[in-house]
C-alpha positions in Angstrom: -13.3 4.2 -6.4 -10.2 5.8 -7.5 -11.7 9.0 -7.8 -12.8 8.8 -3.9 -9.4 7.8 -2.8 -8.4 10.8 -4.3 -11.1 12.8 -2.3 -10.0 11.0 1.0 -6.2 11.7 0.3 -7.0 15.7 -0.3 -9.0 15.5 3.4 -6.5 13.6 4.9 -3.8 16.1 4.2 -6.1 18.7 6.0 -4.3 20.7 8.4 -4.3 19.7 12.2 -6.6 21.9 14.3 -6.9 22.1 18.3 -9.5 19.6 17.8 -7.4 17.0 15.8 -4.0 18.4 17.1 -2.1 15.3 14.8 -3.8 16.1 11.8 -6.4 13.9 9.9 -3.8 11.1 8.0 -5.6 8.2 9.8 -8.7 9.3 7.9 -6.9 7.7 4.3 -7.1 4.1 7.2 -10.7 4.3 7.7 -11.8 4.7 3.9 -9.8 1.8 3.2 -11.2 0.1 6.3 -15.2 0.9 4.9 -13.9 -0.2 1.5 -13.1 -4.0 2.9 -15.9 -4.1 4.5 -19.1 -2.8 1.8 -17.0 -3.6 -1.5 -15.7 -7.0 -0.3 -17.9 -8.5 2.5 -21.1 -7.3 1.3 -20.5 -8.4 -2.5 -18.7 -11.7 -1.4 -21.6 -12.6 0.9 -24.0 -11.7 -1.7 -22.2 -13.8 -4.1 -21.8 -16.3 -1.6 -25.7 -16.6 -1.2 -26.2 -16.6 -5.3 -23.9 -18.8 -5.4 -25.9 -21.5 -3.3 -29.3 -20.9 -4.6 -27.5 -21.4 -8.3 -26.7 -24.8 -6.7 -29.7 -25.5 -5.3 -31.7 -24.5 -8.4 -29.3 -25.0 -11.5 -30.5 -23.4 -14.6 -28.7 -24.0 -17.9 -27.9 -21.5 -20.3 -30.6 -21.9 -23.5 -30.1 -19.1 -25.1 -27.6 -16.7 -26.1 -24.8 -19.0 -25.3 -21.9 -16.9 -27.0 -22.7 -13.8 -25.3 -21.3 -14.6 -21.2 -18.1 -15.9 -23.1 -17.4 -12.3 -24.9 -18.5 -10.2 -22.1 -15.9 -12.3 -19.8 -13.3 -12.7 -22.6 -13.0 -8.7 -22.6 -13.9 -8.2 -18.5 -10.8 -10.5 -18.5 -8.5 -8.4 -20.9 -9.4 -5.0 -18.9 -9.1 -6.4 -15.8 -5.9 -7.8 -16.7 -4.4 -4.2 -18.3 -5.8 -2.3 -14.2 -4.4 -5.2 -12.5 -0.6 -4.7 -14.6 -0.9 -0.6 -13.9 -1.9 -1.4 -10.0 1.8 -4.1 -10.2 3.6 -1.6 -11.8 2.6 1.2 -9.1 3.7 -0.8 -6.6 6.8 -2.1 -7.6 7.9 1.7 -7.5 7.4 1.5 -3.9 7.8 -1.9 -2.1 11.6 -2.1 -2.8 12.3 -5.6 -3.5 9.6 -7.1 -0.9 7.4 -10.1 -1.7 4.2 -9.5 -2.9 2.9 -10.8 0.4 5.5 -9.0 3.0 4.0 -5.4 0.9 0.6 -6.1 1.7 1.2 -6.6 5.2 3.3 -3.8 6.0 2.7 -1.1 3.6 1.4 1.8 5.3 -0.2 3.7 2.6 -3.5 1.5 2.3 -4.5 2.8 -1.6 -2.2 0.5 -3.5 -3.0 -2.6 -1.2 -6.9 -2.2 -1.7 -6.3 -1.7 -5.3 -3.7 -4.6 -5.7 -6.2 -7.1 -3.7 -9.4 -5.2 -5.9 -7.6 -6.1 -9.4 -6.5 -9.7 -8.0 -9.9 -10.4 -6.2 -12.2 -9.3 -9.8 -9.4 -11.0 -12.6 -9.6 -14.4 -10.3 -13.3 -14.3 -10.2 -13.6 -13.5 -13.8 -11.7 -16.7 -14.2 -14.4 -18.4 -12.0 -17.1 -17.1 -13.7 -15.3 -18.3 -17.2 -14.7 -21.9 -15.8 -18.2 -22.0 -14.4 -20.1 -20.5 -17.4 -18.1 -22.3 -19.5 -18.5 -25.7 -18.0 -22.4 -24.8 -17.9 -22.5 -24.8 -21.3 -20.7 -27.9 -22.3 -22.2 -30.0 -19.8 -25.8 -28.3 -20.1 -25.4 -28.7 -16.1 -26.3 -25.4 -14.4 -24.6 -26.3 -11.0 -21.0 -25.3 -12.4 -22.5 -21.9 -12.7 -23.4 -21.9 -9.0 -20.2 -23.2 -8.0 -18.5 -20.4 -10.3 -20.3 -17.8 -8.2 -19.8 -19.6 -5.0 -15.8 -19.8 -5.7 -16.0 -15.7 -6.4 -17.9 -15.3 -2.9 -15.9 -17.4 -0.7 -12.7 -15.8 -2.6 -14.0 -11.9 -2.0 -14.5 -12.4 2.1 -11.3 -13.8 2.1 -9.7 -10.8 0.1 -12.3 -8.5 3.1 -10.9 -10.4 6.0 -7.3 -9.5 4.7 -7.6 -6.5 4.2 -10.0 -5.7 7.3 -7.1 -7.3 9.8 -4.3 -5.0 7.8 -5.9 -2.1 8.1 -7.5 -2.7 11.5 -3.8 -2.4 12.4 -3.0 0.8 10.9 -6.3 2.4 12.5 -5.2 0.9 15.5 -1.4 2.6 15.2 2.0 0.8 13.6 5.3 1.8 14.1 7.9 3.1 11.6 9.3 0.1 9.7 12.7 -0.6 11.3 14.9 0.6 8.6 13.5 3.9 9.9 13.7 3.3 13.8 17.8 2.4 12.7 17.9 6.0 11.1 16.3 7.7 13.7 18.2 5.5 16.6 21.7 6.7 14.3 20.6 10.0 14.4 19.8 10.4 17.6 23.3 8.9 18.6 25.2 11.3 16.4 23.8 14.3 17.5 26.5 16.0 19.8 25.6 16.4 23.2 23.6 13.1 23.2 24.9 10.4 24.8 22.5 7.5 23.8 18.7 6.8 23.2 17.1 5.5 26.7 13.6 4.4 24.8 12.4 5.1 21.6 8.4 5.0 20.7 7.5 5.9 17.1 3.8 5.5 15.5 2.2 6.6 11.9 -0.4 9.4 12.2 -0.8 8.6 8.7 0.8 6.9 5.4 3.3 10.0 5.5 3.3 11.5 8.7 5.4 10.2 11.7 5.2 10.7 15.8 8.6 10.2 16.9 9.0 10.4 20.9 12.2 9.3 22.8 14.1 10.0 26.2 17.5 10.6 25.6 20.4 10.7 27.8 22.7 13.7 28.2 26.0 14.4 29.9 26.0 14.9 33.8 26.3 18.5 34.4 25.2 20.1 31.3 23.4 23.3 31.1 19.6 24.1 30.0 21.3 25.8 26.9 23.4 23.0 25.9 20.4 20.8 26.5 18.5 22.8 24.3 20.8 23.3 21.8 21.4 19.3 21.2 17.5 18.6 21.1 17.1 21.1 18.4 20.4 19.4 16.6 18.5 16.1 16.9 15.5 17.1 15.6 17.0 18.1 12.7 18.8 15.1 12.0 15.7 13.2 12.5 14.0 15.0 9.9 17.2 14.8 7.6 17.3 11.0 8.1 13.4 10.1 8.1 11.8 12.8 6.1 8.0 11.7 7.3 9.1 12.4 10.9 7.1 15.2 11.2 6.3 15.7 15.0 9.0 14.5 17.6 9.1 15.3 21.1 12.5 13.9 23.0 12.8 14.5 26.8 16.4 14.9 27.9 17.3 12.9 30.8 20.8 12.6 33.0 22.9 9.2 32.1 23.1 7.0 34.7 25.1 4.6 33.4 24.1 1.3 32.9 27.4 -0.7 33.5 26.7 -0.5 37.5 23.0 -0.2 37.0 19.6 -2.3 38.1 17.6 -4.6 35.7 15.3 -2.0 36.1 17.7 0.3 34.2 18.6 -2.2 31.8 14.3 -2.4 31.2 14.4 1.6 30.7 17.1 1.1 27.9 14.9 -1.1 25.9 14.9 -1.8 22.4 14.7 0.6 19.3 11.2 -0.4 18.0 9.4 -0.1 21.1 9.5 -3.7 22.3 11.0 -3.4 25.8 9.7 -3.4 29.5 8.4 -0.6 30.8 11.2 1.7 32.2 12.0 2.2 36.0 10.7 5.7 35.8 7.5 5.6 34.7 5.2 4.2 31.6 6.2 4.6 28.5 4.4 5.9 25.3 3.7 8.9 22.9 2.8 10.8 25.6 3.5 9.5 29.0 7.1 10.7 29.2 6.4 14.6 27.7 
């Protein structure tokens, strides 16, 4: 599995072409998508239905007792040594966020997959331990079913999770909001620039971000000084949020919004994109370029 996420990053860093004009970053999204869905759902359901018919036909363990025991005892201690690289990974990256608050908005799906993948298999070892285990002290096969049914029910919850995350990255997230403050500060210190009208942002991938705003210039300035203080923000974009990677800002004349309408005060909106739709037209990556 590791191997193919490797494959999947090398093609998602593919450059664009005029038939993919963003690039191919989402693709890294739809392998993680696929991997919730066959690895999870399909073996949770199919442990889900062994699980049942173990319960419905208990068998007890005659012969070999000893051997379930060792093959979990060392499934246990491997699974526990992948599961402490996959924490130590990710505590590189999620910056002091709960384990919980990472999952949900990490945009680089790998780590999440792998974190959930490690969790999922060393909880159902555990199961399988506590069902085996009772199986052969109690001679009573149904603790094995129950076992297998407890890893089931536990891997389509782990596919559900991750199916709704990454759902939501397919779908497109904005940048966190750390990085709309950056970009928003940027944007406001870059001379000729009077302030940020709207602001849209959305990940093309784990590392690449679409930045699009309309920003307000001075009455009466010239195409060249225009020009001259979009290129300046650009660059201060890039400087502040290095993933920015394509950004399109349309200059527009300041109004003011002291004396303005409500639709004006709509049009100025918030940072992250959560504001009405401006006065002057629908807003989005590409309805204002």
């Amino acid at each position: 599995m590791h191997t193919a996420q490797a494959g999947c990053g090398k093609r998602a860093s593919r450059e664009a072409t005029p038939q993919h004009p963003f690039g191919y970053g989402r693709e890294r999204y739809i392998y993680a998508f696929i991997v919730s869905i066959v690895l999870f759902s399909v073996g949770g359901l199919f442990a889900v239905y062994e699980g049942v018919h173990k319960v419905q036909h208990p068998e007890p363990i005659d012969k070999w007792q000893w051997v379930p025991l060792v093959v979990l005892a060392i499934a246990i201690t491997l699974e526990s040594l992948s599961f402490r690289t996959a924490i130590g990974e990710a505590n590189h990256i999620r910056s002091g966020a709960g384990w919980v608050a990472f999952i949900r908005h990490a945009r680089a799906p790998e780590l999440p997959v792998i974190l959930l993948e490690d969790f999922g298999a060393l909880v159902g070892l555990m199961f399988a331990l506590f069902g085996v285990g009772l199986t052969l002290l109690t001679g009573n096969g149904v603790w094995d079913g129950a076992g297998t049914l407890g890893i089931g029910v536990l891997l389509v919850c782990i596919a559900v999770v991750l199916a709704i995350e990454t759902k939501s990255l397919l779908i497109g997230e904005a940048a966190r909001s750390e990085q709309v403050a950056a970009i928003t500060a940027a944007l406001e210190a870059a001379p000729g620039l009077d302030r940020v009208i709207h602001l849209r942002t959305m990940h093309l991938g784990p590392d690449e971000l679409l930045v699009a705003a309309k920003v307000a210039t001075a009455p009466g300035s010239s195409a060249t000084d225009v020009a001259t203080a979009i290129d300046d923000a650009e660059e201060r974009i890039r400087a502040a949020v290095p993933i920015a990677r394509v950004i399109y800002l349309e200059p527009d004349i300041d109004r003011g919004l002291s004396a303005g309408t409500s639709a004006d005060r709509s049009a100025e909106g918030s940072a992250d994109g959560s504001a009405d739709r401006p006065a002057d037209g629908p807003v989005g990556p590409t309805a204002d370029l």
